[in-house]
Short mmCIF file of the C-alpha atoms (twelve columns), coordinates in Angstrom:
data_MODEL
# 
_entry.id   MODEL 
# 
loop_
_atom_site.group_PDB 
_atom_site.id 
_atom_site.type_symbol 
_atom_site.label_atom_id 
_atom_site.label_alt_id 
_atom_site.label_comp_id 
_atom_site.label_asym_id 
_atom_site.label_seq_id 
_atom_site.Cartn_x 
_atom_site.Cartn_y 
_atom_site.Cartn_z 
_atom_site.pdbx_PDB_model_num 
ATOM 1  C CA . UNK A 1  -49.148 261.020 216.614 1 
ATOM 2  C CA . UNK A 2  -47.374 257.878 215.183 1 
ATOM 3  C CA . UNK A 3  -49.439 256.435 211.945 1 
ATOM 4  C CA . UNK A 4  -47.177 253.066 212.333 1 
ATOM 5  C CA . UNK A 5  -50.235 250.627 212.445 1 
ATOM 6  C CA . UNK A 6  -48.918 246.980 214.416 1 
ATOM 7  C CA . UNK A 7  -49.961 243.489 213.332 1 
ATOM 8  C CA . UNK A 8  -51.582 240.718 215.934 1 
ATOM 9  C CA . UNK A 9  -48.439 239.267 216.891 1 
ATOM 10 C CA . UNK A 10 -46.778 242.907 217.843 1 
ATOM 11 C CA . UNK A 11 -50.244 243.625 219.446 1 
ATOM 12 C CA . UNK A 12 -50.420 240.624 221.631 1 
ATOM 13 C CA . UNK A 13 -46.975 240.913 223.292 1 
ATOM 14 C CA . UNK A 14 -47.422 244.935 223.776 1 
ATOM 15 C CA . UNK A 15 -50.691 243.874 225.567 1 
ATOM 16 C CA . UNK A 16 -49.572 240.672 227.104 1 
ATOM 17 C CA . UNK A 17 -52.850 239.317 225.845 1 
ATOM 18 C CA . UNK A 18 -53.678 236.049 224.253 1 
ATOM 19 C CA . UNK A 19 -55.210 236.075 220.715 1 
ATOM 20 C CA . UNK A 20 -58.758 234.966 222.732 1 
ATOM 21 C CA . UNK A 21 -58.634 237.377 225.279 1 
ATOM 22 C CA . UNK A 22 -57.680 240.279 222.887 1 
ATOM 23 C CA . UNK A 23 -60.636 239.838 220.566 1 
ATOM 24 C CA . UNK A 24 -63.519 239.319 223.270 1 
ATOM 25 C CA . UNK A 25 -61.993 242.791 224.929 1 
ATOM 26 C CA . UNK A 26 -62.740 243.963 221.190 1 
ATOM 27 C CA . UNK A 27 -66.212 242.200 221.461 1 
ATOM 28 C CA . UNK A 28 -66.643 244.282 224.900 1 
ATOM 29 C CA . UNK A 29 -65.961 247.522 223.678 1 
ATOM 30 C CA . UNK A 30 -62.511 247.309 225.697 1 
ATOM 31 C CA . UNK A 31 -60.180 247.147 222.784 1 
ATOM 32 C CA . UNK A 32 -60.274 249.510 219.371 1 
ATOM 33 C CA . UNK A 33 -61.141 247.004 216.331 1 
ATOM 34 C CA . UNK A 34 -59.011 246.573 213.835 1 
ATOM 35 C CA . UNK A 35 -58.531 248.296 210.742 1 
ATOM 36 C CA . UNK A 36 -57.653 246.745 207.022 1 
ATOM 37 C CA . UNK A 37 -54.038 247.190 205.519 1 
ATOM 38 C CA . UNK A 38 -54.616 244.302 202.704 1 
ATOM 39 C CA . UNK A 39 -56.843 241.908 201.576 1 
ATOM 40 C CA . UNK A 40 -56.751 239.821 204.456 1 
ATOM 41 C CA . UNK A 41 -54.862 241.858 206.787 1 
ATOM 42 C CA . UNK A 42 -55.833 244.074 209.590 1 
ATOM 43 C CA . UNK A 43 -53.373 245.849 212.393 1 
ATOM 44 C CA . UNK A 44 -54.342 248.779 215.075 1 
ATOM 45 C CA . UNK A 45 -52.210 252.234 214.777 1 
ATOM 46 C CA . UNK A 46 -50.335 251.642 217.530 1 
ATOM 47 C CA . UNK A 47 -50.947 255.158 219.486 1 
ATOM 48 C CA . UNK A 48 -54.058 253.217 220.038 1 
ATOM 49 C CA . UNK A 49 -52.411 250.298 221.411 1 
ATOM 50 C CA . UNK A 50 -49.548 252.568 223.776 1 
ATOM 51 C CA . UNK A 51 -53.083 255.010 224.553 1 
ATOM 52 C CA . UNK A 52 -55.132 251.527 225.955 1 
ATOM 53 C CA . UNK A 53 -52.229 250.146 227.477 1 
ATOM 54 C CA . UNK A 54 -51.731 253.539 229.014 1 
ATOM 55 C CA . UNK A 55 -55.277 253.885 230.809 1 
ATOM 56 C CA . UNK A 56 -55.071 250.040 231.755 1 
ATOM 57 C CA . UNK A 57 -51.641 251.154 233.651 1 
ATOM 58 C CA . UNK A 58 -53.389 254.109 235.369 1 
ATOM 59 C CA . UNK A 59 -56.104 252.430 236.377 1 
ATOM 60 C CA . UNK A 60 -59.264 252.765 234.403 1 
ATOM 61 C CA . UNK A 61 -62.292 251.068 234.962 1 
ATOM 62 C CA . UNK A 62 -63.496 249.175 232.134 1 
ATOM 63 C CA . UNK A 63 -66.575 252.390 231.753 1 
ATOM 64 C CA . UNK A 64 -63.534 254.256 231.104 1 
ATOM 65 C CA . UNK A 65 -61.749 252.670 228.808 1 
ATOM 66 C CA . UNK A 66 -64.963 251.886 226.801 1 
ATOM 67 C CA . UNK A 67 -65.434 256.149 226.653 1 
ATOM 68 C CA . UNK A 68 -61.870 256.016 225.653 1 
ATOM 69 C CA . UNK A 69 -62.058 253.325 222.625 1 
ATOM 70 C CA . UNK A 70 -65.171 255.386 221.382 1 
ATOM 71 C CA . UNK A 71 -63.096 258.431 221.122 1 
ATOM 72 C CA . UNK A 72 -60.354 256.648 219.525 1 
ATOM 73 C CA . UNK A 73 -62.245 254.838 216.619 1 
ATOM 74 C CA . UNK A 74 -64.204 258.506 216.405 1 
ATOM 75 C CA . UNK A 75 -60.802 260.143 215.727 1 
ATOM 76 C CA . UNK A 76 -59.890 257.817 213.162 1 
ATOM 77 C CA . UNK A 77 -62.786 259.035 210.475 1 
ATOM 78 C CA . UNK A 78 -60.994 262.962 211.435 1 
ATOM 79 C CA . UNK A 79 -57.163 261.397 210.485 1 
ATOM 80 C CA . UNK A 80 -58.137 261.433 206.371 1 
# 
């Protein structure tokens, strides 16, 4: 598993997502929230980002890829 966490920008364009759309998918449970690198920074470790885009590719309802963003953000408090 890659630790490399990817700013907004990086995010966006992986996602093909405007800044809008990418936070309300947040908002809806569709999209991992972010996590702090700095003061006022945040990025997403980006085998969340290739793990979302992955089940958006194959097909996954938005039920699924809310059970899926709950296990990711889980797994994050089992990384440390």
């Amino acid at each position: 598993m890659s630790h490399t966490i990817l700013r907004l920008p990086t995010v966006l364009h992986i996602r093909g997502r405007s800044r809008s759309t990418h936070y309300e998918d947040i908002k809806e449970g569709l999209f991992t929230r972010p996590v702090a690198i700095g003061a006022r920074a945040v990025g997403w470790p980006q085998h969340e980002v290739e793990a979302l885009n992955a089940a958006r590719i194959a097909g996954k309802n938005a039920d699924e890829i809310r059970s899926l963003v709950i296990l990711l953000q889980a797994d994050r408090n089992s990384v440390a």
